[in-house]
KOLFIDO-367563 format. One record per residue (C-alpha): x, y, z. Coordinates in steps of 0.5 Angstrom, whole numbers, padded with zeros to 4 digits, always signed. Example, Ala and Ser with C-alpha at 12.3 -4.5 7.8 and 13.67 -1.06 7.14 Angstrom:
# residues 2
+0025-0009+0016+0027-0002+0014
This chain:
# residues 776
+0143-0042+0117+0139-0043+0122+0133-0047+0122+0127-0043+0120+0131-0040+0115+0133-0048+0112+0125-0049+0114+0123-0043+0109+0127-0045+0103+0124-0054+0104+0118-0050+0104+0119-0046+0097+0122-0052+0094+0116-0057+0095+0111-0050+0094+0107-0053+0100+0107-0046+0104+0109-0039+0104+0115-0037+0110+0114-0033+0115+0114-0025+0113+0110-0020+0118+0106-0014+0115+0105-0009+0119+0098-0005+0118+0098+0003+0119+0091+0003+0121+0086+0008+0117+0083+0010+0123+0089+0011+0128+0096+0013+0124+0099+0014+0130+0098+0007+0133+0100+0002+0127+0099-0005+0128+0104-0011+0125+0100-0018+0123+0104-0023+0123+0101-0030+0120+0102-0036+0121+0107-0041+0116+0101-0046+0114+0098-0047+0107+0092-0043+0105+0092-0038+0109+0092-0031+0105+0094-0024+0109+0090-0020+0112+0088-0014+0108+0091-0008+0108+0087-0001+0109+0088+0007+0107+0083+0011+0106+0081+0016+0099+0082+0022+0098+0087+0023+0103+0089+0030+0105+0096+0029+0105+0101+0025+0100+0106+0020+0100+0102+0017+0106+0105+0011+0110+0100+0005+0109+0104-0001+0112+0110-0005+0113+0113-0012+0111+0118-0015+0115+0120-0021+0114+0122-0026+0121+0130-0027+0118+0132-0019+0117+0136-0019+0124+0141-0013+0122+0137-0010+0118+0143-0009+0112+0142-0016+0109+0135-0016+0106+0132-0012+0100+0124-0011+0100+0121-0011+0093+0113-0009+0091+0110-0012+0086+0102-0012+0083+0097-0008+0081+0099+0000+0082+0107-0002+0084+0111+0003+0083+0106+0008+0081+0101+0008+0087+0105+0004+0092+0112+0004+0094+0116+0001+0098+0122+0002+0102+0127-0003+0100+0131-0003+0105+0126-0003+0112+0119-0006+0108+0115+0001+0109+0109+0002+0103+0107+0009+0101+0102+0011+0098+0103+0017+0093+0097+0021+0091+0089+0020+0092+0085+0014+0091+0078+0014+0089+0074+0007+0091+0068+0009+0087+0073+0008+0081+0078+0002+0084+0076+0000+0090+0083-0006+0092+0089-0007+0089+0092-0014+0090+0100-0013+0090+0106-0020+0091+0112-0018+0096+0118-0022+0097+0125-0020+0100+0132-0023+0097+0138-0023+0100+0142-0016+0098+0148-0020+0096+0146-0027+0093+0141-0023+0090+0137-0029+0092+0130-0029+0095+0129-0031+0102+0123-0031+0103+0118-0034+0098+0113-0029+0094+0107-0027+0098+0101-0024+0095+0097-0019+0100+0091-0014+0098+0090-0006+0099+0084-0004+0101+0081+0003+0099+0075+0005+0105+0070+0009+0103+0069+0017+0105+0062+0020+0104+0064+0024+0098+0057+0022+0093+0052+0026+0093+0045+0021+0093+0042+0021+0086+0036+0020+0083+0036+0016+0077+0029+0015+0073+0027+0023+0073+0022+0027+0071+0017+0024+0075+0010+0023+0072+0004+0019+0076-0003+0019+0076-0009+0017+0081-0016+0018+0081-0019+0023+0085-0023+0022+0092-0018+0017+0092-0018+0015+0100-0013+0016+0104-0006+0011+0104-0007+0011+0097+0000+0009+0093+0001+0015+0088+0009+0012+0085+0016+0011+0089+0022+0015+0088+0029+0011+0088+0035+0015+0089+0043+0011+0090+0049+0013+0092+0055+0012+0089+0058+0010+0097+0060+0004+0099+0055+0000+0103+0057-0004+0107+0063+0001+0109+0058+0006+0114+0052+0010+0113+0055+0013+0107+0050+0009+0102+0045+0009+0106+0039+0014+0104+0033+0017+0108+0027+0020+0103+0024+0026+0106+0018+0031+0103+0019+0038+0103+0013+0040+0098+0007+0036+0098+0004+0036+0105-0002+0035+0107-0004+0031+0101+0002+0028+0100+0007+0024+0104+0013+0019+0102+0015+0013+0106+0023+0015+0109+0026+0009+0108+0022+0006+0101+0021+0012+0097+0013+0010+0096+0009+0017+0096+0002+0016+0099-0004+0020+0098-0005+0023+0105-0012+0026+0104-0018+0026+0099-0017+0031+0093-0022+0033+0088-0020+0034+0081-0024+0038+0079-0022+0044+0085-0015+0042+0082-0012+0037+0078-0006+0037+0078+0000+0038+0083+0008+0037+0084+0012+0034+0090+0019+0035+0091+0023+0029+0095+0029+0029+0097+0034+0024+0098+0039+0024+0104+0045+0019+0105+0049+0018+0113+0041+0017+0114+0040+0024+0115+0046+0025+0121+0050+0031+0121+0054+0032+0114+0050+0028+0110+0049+0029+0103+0043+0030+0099+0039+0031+0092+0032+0032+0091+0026+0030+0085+0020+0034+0084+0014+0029+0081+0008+0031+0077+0003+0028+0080-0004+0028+0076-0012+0027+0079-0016+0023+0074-0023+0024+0074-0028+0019+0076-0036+0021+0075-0037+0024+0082-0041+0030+0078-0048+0030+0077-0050+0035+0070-0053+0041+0071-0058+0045+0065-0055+0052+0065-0062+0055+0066-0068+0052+0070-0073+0055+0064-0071+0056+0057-0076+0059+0051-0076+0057+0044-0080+0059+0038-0082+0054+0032-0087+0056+0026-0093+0053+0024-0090+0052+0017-0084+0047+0019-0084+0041+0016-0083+0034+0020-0075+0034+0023-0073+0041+0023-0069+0043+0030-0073+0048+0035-0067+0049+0039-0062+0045+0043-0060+0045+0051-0053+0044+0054-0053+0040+0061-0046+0042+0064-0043+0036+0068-0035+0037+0071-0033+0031+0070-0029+0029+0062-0028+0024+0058-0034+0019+0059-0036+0021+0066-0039+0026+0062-0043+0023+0057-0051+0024+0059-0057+0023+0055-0062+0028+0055-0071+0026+0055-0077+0028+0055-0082+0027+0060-0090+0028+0059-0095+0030+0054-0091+0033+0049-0087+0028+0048-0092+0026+0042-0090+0032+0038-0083+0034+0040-0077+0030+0041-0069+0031+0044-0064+0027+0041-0057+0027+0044-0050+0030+0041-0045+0025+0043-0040+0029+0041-0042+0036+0043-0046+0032+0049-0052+0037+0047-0060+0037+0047-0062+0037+0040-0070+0038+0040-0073+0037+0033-0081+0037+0031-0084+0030+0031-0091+0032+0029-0093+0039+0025-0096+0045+0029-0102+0049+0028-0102+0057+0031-0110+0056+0030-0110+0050+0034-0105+0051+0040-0100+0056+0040-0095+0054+0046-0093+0048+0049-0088+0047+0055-0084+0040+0056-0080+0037+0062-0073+0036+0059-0069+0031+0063-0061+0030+0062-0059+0023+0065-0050+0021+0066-0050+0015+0062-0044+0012+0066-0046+0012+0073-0040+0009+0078-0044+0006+0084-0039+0009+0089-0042+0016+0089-0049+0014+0088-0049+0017+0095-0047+0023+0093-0054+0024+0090-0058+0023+0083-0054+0024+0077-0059+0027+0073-0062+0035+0073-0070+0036+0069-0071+0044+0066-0077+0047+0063-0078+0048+0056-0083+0053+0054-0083+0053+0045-0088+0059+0042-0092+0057+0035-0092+0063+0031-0096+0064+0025-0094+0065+0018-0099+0065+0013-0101+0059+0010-0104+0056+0003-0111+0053+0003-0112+0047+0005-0117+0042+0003-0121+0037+0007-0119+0032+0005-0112+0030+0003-0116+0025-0005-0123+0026-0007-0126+0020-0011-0132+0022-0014-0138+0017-0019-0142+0019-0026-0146+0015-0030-0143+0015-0036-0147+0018-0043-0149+0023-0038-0150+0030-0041-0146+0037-0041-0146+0040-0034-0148+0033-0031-0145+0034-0023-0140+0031-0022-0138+0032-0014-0135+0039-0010-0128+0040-0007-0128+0044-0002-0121+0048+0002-0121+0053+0006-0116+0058+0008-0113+0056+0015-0111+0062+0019-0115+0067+0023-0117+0073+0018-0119+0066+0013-0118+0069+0005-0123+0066+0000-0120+0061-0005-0121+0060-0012-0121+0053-0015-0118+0051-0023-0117+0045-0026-0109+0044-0027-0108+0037-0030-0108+0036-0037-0112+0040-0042-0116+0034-0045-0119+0034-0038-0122+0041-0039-0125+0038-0044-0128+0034-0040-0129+0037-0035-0130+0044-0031-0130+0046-0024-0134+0053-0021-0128+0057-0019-0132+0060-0012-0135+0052-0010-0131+0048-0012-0136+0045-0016-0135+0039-0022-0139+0038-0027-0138+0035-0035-0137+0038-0042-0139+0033-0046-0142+0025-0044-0137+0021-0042-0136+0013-0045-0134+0008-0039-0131+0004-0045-0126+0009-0047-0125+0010-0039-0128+0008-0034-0122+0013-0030-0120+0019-0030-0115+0024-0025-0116+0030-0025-0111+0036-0020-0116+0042-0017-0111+0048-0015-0114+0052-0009-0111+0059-0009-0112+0065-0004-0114+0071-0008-0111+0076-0005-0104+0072-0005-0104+0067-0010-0097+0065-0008-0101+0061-0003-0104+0055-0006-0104+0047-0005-0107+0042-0010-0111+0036-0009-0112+0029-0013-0120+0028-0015-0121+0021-0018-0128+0020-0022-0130+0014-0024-0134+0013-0030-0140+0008-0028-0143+0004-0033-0150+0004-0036-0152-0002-0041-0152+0002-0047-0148-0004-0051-0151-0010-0054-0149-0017-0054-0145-0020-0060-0142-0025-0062-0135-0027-0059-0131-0028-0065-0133-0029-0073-0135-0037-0074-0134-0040-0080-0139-0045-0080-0140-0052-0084-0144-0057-0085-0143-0064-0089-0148-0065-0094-0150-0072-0091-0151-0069-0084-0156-0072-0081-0161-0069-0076-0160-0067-0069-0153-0065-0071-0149-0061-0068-0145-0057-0073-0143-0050-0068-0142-0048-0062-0142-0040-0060-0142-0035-0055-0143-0028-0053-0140-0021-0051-0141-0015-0049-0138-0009-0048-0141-0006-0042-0137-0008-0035-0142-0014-0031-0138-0019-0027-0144-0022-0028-0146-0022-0036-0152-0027-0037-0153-0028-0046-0159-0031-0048-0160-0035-0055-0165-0035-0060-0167-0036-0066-0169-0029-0070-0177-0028-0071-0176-0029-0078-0172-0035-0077-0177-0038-0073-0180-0042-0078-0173-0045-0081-0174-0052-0082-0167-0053-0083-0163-0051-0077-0165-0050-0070-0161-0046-0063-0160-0049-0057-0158-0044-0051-0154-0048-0046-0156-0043-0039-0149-0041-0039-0147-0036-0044-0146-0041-0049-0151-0044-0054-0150-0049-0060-0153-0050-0067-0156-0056-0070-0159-0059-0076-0165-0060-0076-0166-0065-0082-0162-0070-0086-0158-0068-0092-0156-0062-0095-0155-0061-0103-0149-0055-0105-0152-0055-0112-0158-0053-0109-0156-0049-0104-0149-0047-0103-0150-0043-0096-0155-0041-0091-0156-0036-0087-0158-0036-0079-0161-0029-0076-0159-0032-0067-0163-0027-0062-0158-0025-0057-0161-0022-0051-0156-0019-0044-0159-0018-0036-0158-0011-0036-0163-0006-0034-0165-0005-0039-0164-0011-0043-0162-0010-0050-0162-0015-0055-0158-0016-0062-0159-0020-0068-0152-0023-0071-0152-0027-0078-0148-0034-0077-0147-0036-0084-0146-0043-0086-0143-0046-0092-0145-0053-0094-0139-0057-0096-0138-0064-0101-0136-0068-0095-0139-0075-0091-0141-0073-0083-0134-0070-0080-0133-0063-0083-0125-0062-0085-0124-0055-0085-0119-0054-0090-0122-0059-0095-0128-0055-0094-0126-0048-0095-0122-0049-0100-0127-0052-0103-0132-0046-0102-0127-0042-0105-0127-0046-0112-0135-0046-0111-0134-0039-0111-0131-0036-0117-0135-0043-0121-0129-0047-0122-0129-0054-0121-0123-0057-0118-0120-0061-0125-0121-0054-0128-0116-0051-0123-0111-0057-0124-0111-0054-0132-0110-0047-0131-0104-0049-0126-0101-0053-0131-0101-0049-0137-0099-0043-0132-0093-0047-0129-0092-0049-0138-0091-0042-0139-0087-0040-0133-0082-0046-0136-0082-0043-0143-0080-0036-0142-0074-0038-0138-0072-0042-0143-0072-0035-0147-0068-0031-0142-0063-0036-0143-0063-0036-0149-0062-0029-0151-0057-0028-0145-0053-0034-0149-0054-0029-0156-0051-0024-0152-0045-0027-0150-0038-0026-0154-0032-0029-0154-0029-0023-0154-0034-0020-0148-0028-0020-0142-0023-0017-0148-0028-0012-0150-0029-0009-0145-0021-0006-0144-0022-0003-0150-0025+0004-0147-0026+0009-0150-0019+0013-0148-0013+0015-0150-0008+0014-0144-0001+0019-0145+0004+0017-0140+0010+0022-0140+0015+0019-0136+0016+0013-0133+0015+0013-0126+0010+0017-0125+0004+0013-0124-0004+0015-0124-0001+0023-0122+0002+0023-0130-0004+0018-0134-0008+0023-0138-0015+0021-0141-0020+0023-0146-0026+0022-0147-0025+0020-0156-0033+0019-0157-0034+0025-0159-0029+0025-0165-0032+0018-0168-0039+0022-0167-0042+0022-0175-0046+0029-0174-0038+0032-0174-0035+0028-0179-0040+0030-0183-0040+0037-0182-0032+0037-0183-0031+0032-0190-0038+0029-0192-0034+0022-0193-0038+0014-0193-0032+0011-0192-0027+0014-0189-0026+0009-0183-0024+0004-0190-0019+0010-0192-0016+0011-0186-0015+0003-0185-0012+0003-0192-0007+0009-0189-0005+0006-0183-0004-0001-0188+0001+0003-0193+0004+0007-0187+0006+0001-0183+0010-0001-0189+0014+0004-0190+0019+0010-0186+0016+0018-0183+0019+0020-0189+0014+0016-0194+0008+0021-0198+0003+0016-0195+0005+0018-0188+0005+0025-0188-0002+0025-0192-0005+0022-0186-0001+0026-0182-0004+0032-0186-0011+0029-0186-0012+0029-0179-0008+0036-0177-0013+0037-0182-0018+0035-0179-0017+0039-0172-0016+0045-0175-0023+0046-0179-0028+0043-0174-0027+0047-0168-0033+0044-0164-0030+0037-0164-0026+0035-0158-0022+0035-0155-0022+0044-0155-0016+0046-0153-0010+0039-0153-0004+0038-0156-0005+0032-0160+0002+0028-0162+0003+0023-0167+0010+0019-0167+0013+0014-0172+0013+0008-0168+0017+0004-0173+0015-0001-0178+0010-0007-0175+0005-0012-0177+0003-0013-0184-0004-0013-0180-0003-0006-0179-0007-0004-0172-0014-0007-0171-0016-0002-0166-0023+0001-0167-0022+0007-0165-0024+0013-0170-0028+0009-0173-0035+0011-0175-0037+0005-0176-0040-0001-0170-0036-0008-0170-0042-0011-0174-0041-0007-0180-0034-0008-0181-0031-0014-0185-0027-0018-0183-0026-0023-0188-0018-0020-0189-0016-0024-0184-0016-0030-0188-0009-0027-0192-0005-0026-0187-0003-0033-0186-0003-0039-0181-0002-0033-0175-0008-0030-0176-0012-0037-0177-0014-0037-0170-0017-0030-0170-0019-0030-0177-0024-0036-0175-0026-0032-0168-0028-0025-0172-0032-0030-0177-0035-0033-0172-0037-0027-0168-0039-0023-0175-0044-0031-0176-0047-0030-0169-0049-0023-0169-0052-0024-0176
């Protein structure tokens, strides 16, 4: 064993660094001349790579050989390939090391292959050289085509955009190798665009190549291709179209359609109404082609514009009513205005554009009108019938100018009161007018055109009523006037005031005593200059024997013109007091005085009042105590009814009733069997019959009788009934004590049986007797 051999195996063992083994490269570039590496024994050291080419034509393909430096015969060593691809891909000649490759290799899917080679002895089956790890490189052929990714391209630039303006960038890759050749490395180029467009070659950044106007053409497609190899012969290529967009900017100015426009409005259009509408066209969209529309000179009074935002329209409306016989033609300045202006087109010109709108008034026929729109109106009040009161006045607006009728249309208590001249207009009164009963009246006056009575219009006339001074004074109120019997002289006993009827914001009354009063020597009136006066005595002492009440006749004069005067009476009572007058004391003491009674007679006939009031309730009381029964609650079940129940069960549906008034009535009884006492007999029946069985005599008599009874009296109710008399069975000794049949009151019987039929009975015996006692 020679000296590298014994170094190879030291250098295994301590793993510090791989033997010596050559590898000889078959270049991809020159398979003619293949080139051996032989790499130095030195730890760390890696192989230098080994190289074959994709998609190679020919396969199996030589790549390269391993030759290790201990192969001296050549018959010694066994070559082994190990890694990635071992066996199936790459192969190796284990007898003289030579790889091959045995079919197409894409780079784009792997792009190296790490394989591990080792060389062992043929006979010991013992390696000889460690294992060595190298690395296949795959070189890359232009074999992708450039691709863009990101389309459909879409961009978008503002028109008049200056030139050099970035539009968008396009991106394209290759699937190649780029750091292997030109095959990644792409050129851009544009086949359609120019001469608004261009592209940058290497970036892909389109850029506006001139300035473009939207609105001549907004819209253009760009193709740009993509050419790897940078565009030399051979290369690969792709191509993308981009959809580029102009945005408008406000560059256009609006223009009216028409320098002069005509419209109509009639002269009965009411305050609003739309005369016509202007349309200012303005390329731009969206908000560079909103405007504002006005308009300029005298006529803005009587027409207005407003804007339509939403159809950018000029809407011209009537500001102010029309008058063919006044104006029939106006012409108005209207001017549209961009309402968004960008400055850097202000050099382009005014955004802005002015028309001419001439409108025609057409006449239409019109109502009369009156020359004033309310008429007020004055007449004294008591004025007579046919007084004047005031003229309205309407004429006929348009040109031929049709006479107009008046009437009266508001109400006909106002025709009462009042009437027009249906050919002047003329008002006058029916009757005198009372400003105290109204002191306004509103009247409605229709004006209509005789020869079309469809044109009419109305007009409001206010009439006031003026007064006159035909109401005299009178007192405020009724005054209910006393004086003490000791007053003294000087006192004043009423104060009193005036009112009148008629309508003066400066009334002014004046008091006096009547002429007739004027020698009175017991009261005297004292005017106090402001609508007020006072009463006072005008002596010490009054006597009411002597004279209960005086009567005092006060001259009431007003400042009307003419001045009116009126008498009123104040009466005054004299009443038993001191000096202070108590009002309630003294009316009521005049009332006594009145009807001659003295205040100790009252407090009599009150007591015997209020005495007889008690004795009659306690008459009430006793007579409703009278008519109390012990039995009253008792009493009042027994109903005059015979109640039938068929079934049990049944409830009120089964429940017959009848009336058995009529069968106790005395008038039938006695046309059947004029009897006087058969209620005794029948009670001495029911006695017996209790007694004894159905089979007994004295049973069937009473049976008989009652059978009897029925049959001859057809006018006793029931008519038509069924009447059934069953045995019940022997009872009480009592016998029954029911009322019924019998013709005779509670009050006219006797009970004093009772008594014989043992203590039982004691209780009820006693009760009957006593019932019998307070009845009698």
């Amino acid at each position: 064993m020679n000296c590298s051999t014994i170094l190879c195996l030291m250098l295994t063992l301590v793993q510090l660094w791989p033997c010596s083994l050559s590898i000889q490269n078959h270049s991809a570039q020159n398979t003619d001349q293949p080139f051996t590496a032989v790499r130095r024994v030195k730890r760390g050291w890696v192989w230098e790579p080994l190289f074959v080419t994709e998609e190679q034509k020919m396969v199996p393909m030589y790549v390269g050989q391993l030759k290790s430096d201990l192969d001296k015969h050549g018959d010694d060593l066994k070559y082994i390939l190990t890694g990635e691809g071992a066996g199936s891909i790459f192969t190796i000649n284990e007898n003289d090391g030579k790889i091959y490759v045995r079919e197409k290799l894409d780079r784009e899917k792997k792009p190296f292959y790490i394989l591990r080679a080792q060389a062992i002895n043929k006979n010991t089956q013992l390696p000889v050289e460690p294992e060595s790890e190298f690395i296949i490189k795959v070189l890359d052929v232009n074999d992708h085509e450039p691709q863009f990714l990101d389309e459909p391209y879409v961009a978008t630039v503002p028109e008049m955009s200056p030139e050099g303006t970035s539009v968008t960038q396009v991106t394209a890759t290759d699937a190649d190798d780029p750091s292997y050749g030109n095959s990644a490395r792409l050129l851009y180029n544009l086949l359609q665009g120019p001469p608004y467009f261009s592209v940058e070659p290497k970036s892909g950044v389109i850029r506006m190549a001139a300035q473009m106007d939207r609105e001549t053409k907004d819209q253009y497609l760009v193709i740009i291709q993509a050419k790897d190899m940078v565009g030399q012969e051979g290369a690969l290529s792709a191509t993308a179209t981009v959809t580029i967009n102009l945005s408008d900017v406000n560059d256009n100015p609006p223009k009216f359609q028409q320098r002069l426009y005509y419209m109509n409005v009639s002269e009965e259009a009411p305050v609003g109404t739309t005369v016509g509408k202007l349309f200012a066209e303005d390329r731009d969209t969206g908000e560079n082609a909103a405007v504002s529309y006005f308009i300029e000179g005298d006529s803005s009074d009587v027409f207005d514009i407003i804007t339509n935002n939403e159809t950018q329209e000029g809407i011209i409306l009537l500001k102010k009513t029309v008058d063919y016989e006044s104006r029939r033609r106006y012409s108005i300045e209207a001017k549209v205005v961009n309402r968004y202006i960008d400055d850097r087109f202000l050099k382009e010109g005014p955004f802005e554009d002015k028309t001419i709108v001439k409108i025609n008034v057409k006449d239409v026929d019109e109502p009369p009108v009156f020359t004033l729109e309310n008429y007020v109106m004055e007449i004294p009040e008591g004025a007579v019938s046919g007084s004047l009161v005031g003229i309205v006045t309407a004429r006929d607006p348009d040109n031929d100018d049709c006479p107009v009728r008046y009437s009266i249309v508001q109400g006909m208590h106002l025709k009462r009161l009042f009437s027009i001249n249906e050919h002047n207009g003329t008002i006058t009164t029916t009757k005198p007018l009372d400003r105290e009963i109204a002191s306004w009246h509103n009247i409605t006056v229709k004006a209509t055109e005789t020869r079309n009575p469809k044109k009419k219009s109305e007009a409001k006339v206010y009439i006031q009523v003026l007064d006159v001074n035909d109401h005299a004074p009178e007192f405020a109120k009724y005054y209910e006037t006393f004086v003490c019997e000791n007053a003294i002289s000087g006192q004043l006993i009423q104060s009193i005031s005036a009112v009148d009827q008629d309508d003066s914001a400066d009334h002014r009354f004046h008091f006096s005593l009547a002429q007739e009063a004027t020698n009175n020597s017991h009261f005297t009136v004292k005017d106090n200059q402001d609508n007020t006066a006072g009463i006072f005595t005008a002596k010490s002492g009054f006597r009411r024997q002597e004279q209960f009440s005086f009567y005092l006749p006060i001259l009431i004069l007003d400042n009307g013109t003419p001045p009116l005067t009126s008498t009123n009476t104040l009466t005054i009572t004299v009443c038993d007091c001191d000096i202070e007058v108590n009002t309630f004391y003294c009316r009521y003491g005049a009332f006594l005085y009145a009807i001659g009674l003295s205040t100790e007679a009252l407090v009599a006939i009150l007591a015997c009042i209020l005495i007889l009031l008690v004795f009659c309730l306690v008459f009430v009381a006793i007579k409703q105590q009278r008519k109390k029964s012990p039995f009253s609650e008792k009493m009042e079940e027994f109903r005059e009814n015979i109640v039938r129940y068929d079934d049990e069960g049944g409830g009120e549906e089964d429940t017959e009733a009848f009336d058995i008034s009529a069968l106790r009535t005395r008038t039938v009884m006695r046309t059947h069997k004029p009897r006087k006492k058969v209620t005794t007999e029948i009670h001495s029946l029911y006695r017996q019959s209790l007694q004894v069985g159905p089979d007994s005599a004295i049973f069937r008599q009473f049976i008989s009788e009652k059978l009897e009874e029925a049959n001859t009296d057809p006018n006793a109710p029931p008519y038509d009934s069924l009447q059934t008399y069953v045995f019940e069975g022997t009872g009480s000794l009592a016998g029954s004590l029911s009322s019924l049949g019998s013709n005779i009151s509670d009050a006219d019987q006797s009970y004093d049986y009772l008594t014989d039929w043992g203590p039982q009975f004691k209780k009820l015996a006693g009760m009957y007797t006593s019932h019998r006692s307070v009845r009698d």
